[in-house]
C-alpha atoms as an extended CHARMM CRD file, in Angstrom:
* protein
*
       113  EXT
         1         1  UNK       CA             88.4380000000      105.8040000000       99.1110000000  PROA      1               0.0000000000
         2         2  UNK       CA             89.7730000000      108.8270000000       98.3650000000  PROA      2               0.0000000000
         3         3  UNK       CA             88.3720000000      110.4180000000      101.4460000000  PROA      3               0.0000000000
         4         4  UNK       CA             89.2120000000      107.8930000000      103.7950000000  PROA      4               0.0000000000
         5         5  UNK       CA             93.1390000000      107.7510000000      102.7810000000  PROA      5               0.0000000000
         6         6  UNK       CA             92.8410000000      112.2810000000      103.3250000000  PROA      6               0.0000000000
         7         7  UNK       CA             91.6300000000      111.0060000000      107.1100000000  PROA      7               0.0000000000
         8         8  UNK       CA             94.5280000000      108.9450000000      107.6260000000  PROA      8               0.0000000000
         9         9  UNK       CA             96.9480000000      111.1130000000      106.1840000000  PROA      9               0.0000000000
        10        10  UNK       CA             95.6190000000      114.1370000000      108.4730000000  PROA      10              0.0000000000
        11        11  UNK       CA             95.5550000000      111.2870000000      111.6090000000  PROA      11              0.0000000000
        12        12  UNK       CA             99.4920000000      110.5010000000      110.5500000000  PROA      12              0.0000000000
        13        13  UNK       CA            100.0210000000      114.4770000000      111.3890000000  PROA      13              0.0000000000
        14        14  UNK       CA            100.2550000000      115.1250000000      107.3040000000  PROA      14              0.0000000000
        15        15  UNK       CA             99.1310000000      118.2300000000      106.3420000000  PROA      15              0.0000000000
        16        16  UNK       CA             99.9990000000      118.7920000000      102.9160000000  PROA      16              0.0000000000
        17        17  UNK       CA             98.0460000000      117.0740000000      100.6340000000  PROA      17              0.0000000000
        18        18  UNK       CA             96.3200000000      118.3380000000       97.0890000000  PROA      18              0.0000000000
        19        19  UNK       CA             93.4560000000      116.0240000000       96.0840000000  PROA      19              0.0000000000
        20        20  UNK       CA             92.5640000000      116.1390000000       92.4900000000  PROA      20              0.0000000000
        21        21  UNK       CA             88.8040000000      114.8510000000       90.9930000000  PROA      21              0.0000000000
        22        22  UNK       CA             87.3910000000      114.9250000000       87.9960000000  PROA      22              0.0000000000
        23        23  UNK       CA             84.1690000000      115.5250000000       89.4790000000  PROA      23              0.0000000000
        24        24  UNK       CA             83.4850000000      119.0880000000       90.1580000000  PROA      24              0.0000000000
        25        25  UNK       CA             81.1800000000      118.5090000000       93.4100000000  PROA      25              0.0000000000
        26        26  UNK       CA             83.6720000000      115.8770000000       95.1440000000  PROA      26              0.0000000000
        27        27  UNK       CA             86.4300000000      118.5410000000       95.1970000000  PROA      27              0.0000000000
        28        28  UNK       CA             84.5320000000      121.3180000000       96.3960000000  PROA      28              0.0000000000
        29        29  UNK       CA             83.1840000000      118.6080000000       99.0240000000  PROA      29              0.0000000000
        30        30  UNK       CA             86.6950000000      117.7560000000      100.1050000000  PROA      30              0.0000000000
        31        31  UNK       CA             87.8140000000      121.3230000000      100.1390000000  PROA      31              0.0000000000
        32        32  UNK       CA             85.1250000000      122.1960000000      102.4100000000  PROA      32              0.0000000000
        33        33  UNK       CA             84.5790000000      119.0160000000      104.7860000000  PROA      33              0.0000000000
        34        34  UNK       CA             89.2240000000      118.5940000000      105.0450000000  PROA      34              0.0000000000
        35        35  UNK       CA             90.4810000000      122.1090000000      104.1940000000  PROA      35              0.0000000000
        36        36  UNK       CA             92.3270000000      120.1560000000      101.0770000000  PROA      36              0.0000000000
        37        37  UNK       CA             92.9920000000      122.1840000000       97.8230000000  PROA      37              0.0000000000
        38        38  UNK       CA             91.6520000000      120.1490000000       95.0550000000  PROA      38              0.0000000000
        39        39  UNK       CA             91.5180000000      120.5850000000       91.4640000000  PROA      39              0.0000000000
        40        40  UNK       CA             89.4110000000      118.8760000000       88.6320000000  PROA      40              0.0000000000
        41        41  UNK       CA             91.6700000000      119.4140000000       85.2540000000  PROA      41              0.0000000000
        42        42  UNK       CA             94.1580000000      116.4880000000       85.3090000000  PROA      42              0.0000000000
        43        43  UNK       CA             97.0630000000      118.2570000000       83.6180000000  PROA      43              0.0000000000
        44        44  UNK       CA             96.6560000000      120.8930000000       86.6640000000  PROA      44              0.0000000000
        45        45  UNK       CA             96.8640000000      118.3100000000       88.7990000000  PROA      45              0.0000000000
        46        46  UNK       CA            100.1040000000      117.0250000000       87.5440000000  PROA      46              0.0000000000
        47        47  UNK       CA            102.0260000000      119.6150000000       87.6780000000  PROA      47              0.0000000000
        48        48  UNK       CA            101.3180000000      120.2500000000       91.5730000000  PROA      48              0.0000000000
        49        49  UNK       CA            104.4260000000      119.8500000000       93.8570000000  PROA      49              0.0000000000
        50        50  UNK       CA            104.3000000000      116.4750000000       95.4860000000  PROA      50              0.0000000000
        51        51  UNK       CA            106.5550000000      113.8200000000       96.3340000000  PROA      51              0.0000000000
        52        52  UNK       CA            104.0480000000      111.4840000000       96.4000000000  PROA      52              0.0000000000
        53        53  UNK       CA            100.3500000000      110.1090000000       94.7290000000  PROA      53              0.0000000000
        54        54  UNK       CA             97.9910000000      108.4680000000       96.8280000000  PROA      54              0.0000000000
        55        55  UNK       CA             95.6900000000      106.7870000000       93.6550000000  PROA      55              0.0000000000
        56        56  UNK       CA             92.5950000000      106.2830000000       95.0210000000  PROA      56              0.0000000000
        57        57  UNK       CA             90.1100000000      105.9420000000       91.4240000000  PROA      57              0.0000000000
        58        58  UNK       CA             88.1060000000      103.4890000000       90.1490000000  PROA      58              0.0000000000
        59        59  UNK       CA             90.6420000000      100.1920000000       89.4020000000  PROA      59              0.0000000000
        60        60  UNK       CA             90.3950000000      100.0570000000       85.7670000000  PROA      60              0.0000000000
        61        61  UNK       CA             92.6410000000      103.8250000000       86.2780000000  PROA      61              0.0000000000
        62        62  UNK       CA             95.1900000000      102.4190000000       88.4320000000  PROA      62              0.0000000000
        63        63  UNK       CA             97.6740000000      101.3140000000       86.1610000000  PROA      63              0.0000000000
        64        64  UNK       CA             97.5200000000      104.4420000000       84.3470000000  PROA      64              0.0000000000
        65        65  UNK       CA             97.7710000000      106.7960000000       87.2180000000  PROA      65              0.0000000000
        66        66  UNK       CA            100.8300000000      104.3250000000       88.7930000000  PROA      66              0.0000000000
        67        67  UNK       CA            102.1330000000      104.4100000000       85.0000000000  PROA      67              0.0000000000
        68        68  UNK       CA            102.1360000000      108.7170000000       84.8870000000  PROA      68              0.0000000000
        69        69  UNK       CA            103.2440000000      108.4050000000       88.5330000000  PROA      69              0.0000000000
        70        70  UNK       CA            106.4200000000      106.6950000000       87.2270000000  PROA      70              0.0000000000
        71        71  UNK       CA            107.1450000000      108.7170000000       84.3350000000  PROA      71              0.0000000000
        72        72  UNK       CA            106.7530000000      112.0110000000       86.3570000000  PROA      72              0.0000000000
        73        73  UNK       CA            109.6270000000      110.2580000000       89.1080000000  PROA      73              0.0000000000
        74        74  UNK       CA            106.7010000000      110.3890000000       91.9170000000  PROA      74              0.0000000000
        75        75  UNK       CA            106.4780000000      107.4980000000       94.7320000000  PROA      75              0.0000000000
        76        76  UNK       CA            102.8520000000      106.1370000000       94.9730000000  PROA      76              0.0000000000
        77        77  UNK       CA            100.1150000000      103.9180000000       96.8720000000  PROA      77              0.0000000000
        78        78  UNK       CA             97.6770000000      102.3890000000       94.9680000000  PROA      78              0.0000000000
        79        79  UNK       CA             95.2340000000       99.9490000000       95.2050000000  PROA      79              0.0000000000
        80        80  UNK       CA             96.1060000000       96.4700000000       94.2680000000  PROA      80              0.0000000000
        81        81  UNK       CA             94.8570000000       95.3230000000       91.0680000000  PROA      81              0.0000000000
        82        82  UNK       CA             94.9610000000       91.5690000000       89.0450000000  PROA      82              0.0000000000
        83        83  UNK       CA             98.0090000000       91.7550000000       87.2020000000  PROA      83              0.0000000000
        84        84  UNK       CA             97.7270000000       92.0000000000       83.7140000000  PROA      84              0.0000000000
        85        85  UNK       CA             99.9840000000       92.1550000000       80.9920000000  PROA      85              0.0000000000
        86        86  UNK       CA            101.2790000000       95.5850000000       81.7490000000  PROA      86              0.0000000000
        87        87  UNK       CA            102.0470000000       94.5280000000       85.4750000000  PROA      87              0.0000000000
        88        88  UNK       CA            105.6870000000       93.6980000000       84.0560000000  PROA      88              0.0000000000
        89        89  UNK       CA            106.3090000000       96.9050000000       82.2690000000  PROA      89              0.0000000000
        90        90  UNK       CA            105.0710000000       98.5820000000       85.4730000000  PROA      90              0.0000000000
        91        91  UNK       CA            107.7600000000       96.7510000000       87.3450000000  PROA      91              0.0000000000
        92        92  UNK       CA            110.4730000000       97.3340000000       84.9870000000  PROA      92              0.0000000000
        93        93  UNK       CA            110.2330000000      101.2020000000       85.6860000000  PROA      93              0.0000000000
        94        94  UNK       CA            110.0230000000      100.5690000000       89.0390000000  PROA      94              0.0000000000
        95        95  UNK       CA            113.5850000000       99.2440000000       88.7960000000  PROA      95              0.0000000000
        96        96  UNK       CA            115.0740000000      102.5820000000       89.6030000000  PROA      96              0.0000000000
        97        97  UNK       CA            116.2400000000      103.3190000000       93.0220000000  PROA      97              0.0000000000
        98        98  UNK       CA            114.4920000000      106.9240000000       93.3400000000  PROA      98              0.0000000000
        99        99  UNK       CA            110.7010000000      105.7420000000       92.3700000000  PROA      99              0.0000000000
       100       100  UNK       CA            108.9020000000      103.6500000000       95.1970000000  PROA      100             0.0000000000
       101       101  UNK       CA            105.8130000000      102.6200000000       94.5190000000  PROA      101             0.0000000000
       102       102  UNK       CA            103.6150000000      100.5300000000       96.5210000000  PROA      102             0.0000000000
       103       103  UNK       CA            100.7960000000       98.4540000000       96.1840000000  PROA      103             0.0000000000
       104       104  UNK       CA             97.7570000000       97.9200000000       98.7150000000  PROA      104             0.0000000000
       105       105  UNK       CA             97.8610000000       94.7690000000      100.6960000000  PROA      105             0.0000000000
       106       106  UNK       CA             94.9230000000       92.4430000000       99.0820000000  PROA      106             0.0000000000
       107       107  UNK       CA             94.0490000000       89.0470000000      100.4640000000  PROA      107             0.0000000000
       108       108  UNK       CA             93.0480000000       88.0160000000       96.9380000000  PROA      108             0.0000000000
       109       109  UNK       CA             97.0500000000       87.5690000000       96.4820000000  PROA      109             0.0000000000
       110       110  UNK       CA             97.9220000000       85.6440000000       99.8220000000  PROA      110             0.0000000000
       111       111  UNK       CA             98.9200000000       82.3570000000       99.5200000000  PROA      111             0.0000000000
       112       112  UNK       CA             97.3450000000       81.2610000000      102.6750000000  PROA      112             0.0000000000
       113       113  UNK       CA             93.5850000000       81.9950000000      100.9900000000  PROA      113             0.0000000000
């Protein structure tokens, strides 16, 4: 997913964007296939200047990703998950007017399904 949100950043005219991976192979990958600096080492990857965190992991990460996202005062997209307990807490620290974060559209949560 990661990949596919780098395409539609670069189709939106964005151009720059840091992509971090755990996986050694998927950043040199992105570096090479969308000219995208990338890093593996997570506290690295904090500390990179960006207004904003696309979270594009596996789901059971999201929370904590959106979670550090807050803490560190960055906006983010993520993936909609099934609330859970923590789902309040998340939205309590979302209660400040400089931190937006946003969630994916899922039809799992529409009413009309």
């Amino acid at each position: 997913m990661g990949k596919r949100r780098i395409r539609c950043l670069k189709r939106l005219g964005f151009s720059d964007i840091h992509g971090f991976d755990p996986r050694k192979d998927r950043c040199k990958e992105v570096t090479k296939k969308y000219s995208v600096p990338t890093v593996s080492n997570w506290d690295s990857a904090k500390k990179i200047a960006v207004d904003t965190w696309i979270i594009s992991a596996p789901p059971d990460h999201h929370m904590n990703y959106a979670f550090q996202a807050v803490d560190l005062g960055k906006h983010f997209f993520t993936e909609a998950n099934i609330p859970d307990e923590s789902m309040n807490n998340l939205i309590d620290g979302l209660d400040h007017p400089d931190i937006i974060g946003v969630p994916s559209c899922t039809m799992r949560s529409y009413e009309g399904v």
